[in-house]
C-alpha positions in Angstrom: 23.1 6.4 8.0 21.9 3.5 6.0 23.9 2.8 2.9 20.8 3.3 0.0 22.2 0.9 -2.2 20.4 -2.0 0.2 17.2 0.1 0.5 13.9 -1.3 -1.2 12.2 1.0 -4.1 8.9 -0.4 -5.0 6.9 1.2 -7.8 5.0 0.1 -10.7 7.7 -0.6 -13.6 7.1 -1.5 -17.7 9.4 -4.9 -17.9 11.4 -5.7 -20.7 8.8 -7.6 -22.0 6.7 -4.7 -22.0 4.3 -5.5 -19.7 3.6 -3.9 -15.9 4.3 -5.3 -12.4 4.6 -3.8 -9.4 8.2 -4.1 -8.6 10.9 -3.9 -5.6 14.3 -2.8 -6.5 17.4 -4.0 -4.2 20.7 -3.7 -5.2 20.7 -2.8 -9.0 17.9 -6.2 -9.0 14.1 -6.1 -10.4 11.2 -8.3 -9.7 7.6 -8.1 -9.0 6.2 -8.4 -5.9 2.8 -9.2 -4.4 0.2 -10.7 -6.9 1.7 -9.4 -9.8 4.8 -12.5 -8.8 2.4 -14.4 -10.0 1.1 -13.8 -13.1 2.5 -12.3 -16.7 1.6 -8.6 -16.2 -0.4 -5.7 -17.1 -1.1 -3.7 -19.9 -0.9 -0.3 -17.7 0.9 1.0 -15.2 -2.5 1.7 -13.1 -3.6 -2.2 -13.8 -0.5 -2.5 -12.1 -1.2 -0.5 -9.5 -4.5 -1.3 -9.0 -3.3 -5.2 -8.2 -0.7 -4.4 -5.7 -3.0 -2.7 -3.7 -5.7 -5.3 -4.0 -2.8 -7.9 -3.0 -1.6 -5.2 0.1 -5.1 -4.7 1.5 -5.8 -8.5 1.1 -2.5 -9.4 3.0 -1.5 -5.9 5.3 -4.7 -4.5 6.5 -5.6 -4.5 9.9 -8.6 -2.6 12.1 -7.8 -1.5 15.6 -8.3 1.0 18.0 -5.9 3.1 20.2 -6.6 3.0 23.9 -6.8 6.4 25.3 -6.2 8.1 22.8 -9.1 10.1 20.2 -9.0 11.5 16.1 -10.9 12.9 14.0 -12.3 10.5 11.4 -10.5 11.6 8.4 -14.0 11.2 6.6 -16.6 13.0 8.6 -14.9 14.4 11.5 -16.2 12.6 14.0 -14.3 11.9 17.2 -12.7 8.2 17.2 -10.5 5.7 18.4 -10.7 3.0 15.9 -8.0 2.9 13.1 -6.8 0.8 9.8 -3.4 0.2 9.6 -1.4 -0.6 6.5 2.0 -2.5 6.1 2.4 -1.2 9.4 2.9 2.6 8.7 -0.4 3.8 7.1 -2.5 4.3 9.3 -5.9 6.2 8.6 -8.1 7.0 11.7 -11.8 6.4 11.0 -15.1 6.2 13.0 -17.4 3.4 12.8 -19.2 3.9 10.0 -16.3 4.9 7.9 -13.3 2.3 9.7 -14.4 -0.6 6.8 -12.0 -1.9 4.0 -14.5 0.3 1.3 -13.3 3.1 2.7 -9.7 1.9 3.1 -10.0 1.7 -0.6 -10.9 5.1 -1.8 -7.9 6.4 0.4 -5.3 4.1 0.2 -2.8 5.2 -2.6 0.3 2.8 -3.8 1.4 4.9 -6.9 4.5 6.6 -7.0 7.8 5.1 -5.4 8.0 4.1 -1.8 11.3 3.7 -0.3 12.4 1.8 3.2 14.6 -0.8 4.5 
């Protein structure tokens, strides 16, 4: 079992100067990640949100297809192969119409906590 203390929590976090970042916790440490590293912060949580998925589907988006294998598009329904694939373990299975970063965006949710190694 992996000891937790060395696992990464990243969620959107008020600073001590008030403002919002999306952040990664390690070991008892707190800092923002993706675009909001670089800049002063946000006057909401959902600003911060809003700019670390902007920053994650910039940076960790990427369109494929799985050979022999077929989905349903989680849109329409329709039968597919193609997918988008997020940091590697998102992974939304969309036809061609619907596999397009437009629709990446309405479905592609960063609020909360996420936790992994």
């Amino acid at each position: 079992m992996r000891d937790l203390k060395y696992m990464n929590y990243d969620q959107a976090r008020q600073l001590v100067n008030l403002t919002w970042h999306y952040t990664r916790m390690n070991d008892d440490r707190i800092y923002p990640i993706g675009y909001c590293a670089d800049h002063d912060g946000h006057i909401t949580q959902k600003e911060a949100e809003d700019c670390y998925k902007k920053y994650t589907l910039d940076n960790n988006l990427i369109f494929g297809s799985i050979d022999n294998a077929q989905f349903k598009c989680e849109i329409c329904g329709v039968w597919t192969s193609k997918d988008a694939l997020i940091n590697g373990w998102h992974i939304y299975h969309l036809c061609d119409e619907h596999c397009n970063r437009t629709t990446v965006e309405t479905l592609y949710d960063c609020s909360g906590e996420s936790m992994h190694s």
